[in-house]
C-alpha positions as CSV (number, residue, x, y, z in Angstrom):
1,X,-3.1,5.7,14.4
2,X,-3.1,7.8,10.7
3,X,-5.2,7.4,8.1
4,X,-4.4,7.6,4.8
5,X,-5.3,10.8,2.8
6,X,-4.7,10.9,-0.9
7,X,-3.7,14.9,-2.5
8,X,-4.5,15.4,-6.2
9,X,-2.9,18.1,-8.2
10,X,-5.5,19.8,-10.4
11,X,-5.5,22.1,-13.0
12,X,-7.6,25.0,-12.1
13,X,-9.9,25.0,-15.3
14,X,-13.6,24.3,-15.3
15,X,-14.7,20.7,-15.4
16,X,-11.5,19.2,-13.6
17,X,-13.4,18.2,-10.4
18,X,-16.3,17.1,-12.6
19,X,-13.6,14.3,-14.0
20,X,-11.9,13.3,-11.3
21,X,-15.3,13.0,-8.8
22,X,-16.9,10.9,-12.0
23,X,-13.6,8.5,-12.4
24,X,-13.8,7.9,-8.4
25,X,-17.5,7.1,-8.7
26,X,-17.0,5.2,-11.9
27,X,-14.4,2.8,-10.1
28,X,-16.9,2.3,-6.9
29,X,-14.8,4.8,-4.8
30,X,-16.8,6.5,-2.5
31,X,-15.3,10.0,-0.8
32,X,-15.9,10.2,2.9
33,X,-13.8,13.4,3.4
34,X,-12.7,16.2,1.3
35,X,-10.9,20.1,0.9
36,X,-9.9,22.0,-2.2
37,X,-7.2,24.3,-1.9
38,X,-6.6,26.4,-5.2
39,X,-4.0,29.3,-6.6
40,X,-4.8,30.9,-9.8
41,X,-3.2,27.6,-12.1
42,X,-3.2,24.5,-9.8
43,X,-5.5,23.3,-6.9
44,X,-4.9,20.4,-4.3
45,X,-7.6,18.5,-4.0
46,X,-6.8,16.6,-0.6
47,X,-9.5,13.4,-0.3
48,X,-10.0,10.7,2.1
49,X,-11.7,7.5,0.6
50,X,-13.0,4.5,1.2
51,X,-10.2,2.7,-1.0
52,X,-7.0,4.9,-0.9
53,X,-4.7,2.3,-2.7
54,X,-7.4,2.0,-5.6
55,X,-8.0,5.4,-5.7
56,X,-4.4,6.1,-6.5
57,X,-3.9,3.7,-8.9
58,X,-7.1,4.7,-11.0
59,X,-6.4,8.5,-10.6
60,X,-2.7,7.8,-11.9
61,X,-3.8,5.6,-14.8
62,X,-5.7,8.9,-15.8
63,X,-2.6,10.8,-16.0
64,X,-3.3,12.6,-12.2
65,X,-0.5,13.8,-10.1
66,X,-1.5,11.9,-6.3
67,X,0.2,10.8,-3.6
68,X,-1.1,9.8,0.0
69,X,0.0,10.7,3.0
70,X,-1.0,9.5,6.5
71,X,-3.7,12.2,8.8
72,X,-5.1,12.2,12.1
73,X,-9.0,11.6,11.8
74,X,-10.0,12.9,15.2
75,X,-13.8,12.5,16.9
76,X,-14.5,15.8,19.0
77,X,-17.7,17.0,20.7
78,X,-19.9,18.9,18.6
79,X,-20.5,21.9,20.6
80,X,-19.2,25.2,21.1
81,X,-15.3,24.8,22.3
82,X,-15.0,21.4,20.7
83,X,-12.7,22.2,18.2
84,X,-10.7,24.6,20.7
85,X,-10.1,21.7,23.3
86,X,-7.9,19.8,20.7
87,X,-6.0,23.0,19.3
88,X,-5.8,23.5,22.9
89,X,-4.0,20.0,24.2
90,X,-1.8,20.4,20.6
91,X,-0.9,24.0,21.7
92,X,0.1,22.6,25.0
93,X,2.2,20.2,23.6
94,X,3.8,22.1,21.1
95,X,2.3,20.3,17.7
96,X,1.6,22.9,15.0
97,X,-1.3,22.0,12.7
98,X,-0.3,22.0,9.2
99,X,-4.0,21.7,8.2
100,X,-6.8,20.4,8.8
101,X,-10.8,20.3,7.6
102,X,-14.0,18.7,9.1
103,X,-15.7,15.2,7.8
104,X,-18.6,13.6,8.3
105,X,-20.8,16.3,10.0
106,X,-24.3,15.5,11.4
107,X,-26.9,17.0,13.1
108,X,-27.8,14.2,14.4
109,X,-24.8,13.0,16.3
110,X,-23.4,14.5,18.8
111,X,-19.2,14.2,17.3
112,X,-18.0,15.9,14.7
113,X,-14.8,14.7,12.6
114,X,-12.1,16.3,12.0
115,X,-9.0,15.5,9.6
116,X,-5.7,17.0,10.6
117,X,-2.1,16.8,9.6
118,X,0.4,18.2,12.3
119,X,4.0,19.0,12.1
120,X,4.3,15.5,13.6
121,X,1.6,13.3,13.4
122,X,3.1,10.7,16.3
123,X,3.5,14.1,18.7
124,X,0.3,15.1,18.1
125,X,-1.3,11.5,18.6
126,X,0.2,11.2,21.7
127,X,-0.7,14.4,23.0
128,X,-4.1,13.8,21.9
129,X,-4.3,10.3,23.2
130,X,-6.5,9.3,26.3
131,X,-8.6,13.0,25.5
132,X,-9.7,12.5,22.0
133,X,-11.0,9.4,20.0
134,X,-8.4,8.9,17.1
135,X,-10.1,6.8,14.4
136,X,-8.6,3.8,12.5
137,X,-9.1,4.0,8.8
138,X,-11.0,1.2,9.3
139,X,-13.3,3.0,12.0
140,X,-13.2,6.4,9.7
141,X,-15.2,4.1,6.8
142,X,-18.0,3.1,9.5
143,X,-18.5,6.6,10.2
């Protein structure tokens, strides 16, 4: 069970996030999830929405580089070790964690979210499966 995750390639000048954030919000697109990665020229700007297929098509009509690829969206405990137990169970099963970033954080719940891409996403949803809750993206937009 993936969800989709959509990566923009951004120039690393001032006001880039500023546009792209404003055309999201401007076409009704509301960011659940998000991480920015950045060298000196370029950043990746890796966002999960709550209309990937939309998003894409507004951010490319604006002359963005995108593309989507499919993530875990995992619930863990929020407490101490709650993270560990899943890198655990992926050690364990020899899945290596390309990267990964937390969502939808709240003090008052007791999960945290976490949005991971593995070396292979089917090996690590099956080693995760029956331990950890894997969310649809339908589920991930109730959230």
């Amino acid at each position: 069970m993936t969800v989709k995750q959509l990566s923009v390639f951004a120039e690393n000048r001032p006001g880039r996030l500023s546009a792209i954030s404003g055309l999201l919000a401007e076409n009704d697109i509301n960011i659940r999830a998000m991480s920015v990665a950045d060298t000196k020229d370029f950043g990746i700007l890796r966002l999960i929405v709550n209309d990937p297929d939309k998003a894409q098509q507004v951010l490319k009509a604006a002359n963005c580089a995108v593309t989507i690829a499919n993530v875990l969206a995992i619930q863990l405990p929020d407490k101490p070790g709650g993270l560990a137990g899943a890198m655990k169970v992926l050690y364990d099963n020899n899945v290596s964690v390309e990267y990964m970033y937390s969502a939808f954080v709240s003090e008052k719940s007791a999960e945290a979210y976490l949005i991971l891409r593995a070396d292979s996403n089917e090996a690590a949803e099956q080693a995760l499966e029956g331990k950890y809750t894997l969310l649809s993206q339908e589920e991930l937009l109730k959230r």
